[in-house]
C-alpha positions as CSV (number, residue, x, y, z in Angstrom):
1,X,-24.8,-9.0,9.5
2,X,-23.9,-10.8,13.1
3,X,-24.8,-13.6,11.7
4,X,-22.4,-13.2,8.8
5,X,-19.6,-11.7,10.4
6,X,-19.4,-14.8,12.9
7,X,-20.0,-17.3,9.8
8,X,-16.9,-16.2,7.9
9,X,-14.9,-15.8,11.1
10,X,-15.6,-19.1,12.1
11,X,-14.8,-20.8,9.1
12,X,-11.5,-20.2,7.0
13,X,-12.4,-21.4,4.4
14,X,-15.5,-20.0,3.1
15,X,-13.8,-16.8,4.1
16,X,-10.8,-17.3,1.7
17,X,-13.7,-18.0,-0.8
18,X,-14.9,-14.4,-0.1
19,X,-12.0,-12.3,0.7
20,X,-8.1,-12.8,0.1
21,X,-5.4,-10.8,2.0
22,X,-3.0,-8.6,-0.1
23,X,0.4,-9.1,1.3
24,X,1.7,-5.6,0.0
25,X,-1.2,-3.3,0.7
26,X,-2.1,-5.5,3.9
27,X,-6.3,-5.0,3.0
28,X,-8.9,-7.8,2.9
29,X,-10.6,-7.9,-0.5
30,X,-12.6,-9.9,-3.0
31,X,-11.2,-12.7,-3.9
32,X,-12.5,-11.6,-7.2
33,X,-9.8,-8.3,-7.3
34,X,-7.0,-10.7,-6.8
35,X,-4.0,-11.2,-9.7
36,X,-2.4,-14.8,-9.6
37,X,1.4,-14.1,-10.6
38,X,3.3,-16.8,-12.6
39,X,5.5,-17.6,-9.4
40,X,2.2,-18.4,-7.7
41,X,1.9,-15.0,-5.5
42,X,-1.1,-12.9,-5.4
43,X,-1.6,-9.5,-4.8
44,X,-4.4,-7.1,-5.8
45,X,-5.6,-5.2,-9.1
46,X,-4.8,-2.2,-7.7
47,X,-1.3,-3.2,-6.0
48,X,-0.4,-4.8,-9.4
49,X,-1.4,-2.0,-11.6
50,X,1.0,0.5,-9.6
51,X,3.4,-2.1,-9.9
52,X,3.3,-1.9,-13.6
53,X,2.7,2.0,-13.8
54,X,6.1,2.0,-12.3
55,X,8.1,-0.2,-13.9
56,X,6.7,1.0,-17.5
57,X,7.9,4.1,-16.2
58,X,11.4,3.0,-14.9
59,X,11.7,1.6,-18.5
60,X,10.7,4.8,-20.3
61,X,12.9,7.2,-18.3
62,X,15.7,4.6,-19.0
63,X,15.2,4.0,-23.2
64,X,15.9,0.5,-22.2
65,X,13.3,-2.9,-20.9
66,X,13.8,-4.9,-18.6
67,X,12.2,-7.9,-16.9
68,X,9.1,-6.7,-14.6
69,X,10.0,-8.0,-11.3
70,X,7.6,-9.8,-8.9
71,X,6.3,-7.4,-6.4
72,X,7.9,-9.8,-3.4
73,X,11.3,-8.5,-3.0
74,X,13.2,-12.2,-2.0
75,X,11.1,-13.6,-5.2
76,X,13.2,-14.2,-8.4
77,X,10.7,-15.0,-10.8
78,X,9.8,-12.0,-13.3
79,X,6.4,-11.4,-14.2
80,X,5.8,-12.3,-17.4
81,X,4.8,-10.2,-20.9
82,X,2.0,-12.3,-21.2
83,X,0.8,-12.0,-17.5
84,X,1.2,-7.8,-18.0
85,X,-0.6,-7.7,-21.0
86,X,-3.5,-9.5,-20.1
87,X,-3.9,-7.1,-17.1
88,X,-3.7,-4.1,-18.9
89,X,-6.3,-5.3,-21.6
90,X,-8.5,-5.6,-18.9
């Protein structure tokens, strides 16, 4: 496990082929539980599917849709339909 440990601390990159860092949760996870957005941000299952919960929510309480905004406050890029729906299928 030392041996490990000091392999992916000295070397970046094979860490970022292990583990990503979710910038709204602030955790270290697979890079395999990471969402790519359309605006090229990427946050994790879990951070996304609140995300979403909420939104749907915000939507239903106000009989009316609206674009799903990114979970980066200063990005302007929505996520898309198509991006939602394939997380939820999953």
């Amino acid at each position: 496990v030392k041996a490990l440990a000091k392999c992916l601390g000295d070397n970046e990159k094979l860490r970022l082929q292990m583990l990503t860092f979710c910038e709204i949760c602030c955790r270290w996870l697979r890079t395999e539980d990471m969402w790519p957005l359309t605006c090229s941000h990427l946050c994790c299952e879990i951070c996304l599917g609140r995300h979403l919960t909420v939104e749907a929510e915000k939507m239903l309480n106000n009989a009316k849709r609206h674009a799903i905004p990114c979970l980066f406050p200063d990005c302007a890029t929505p996520i898309s339909a198509t991006t939602a729906a394939g997380f939820c299928k999953q």
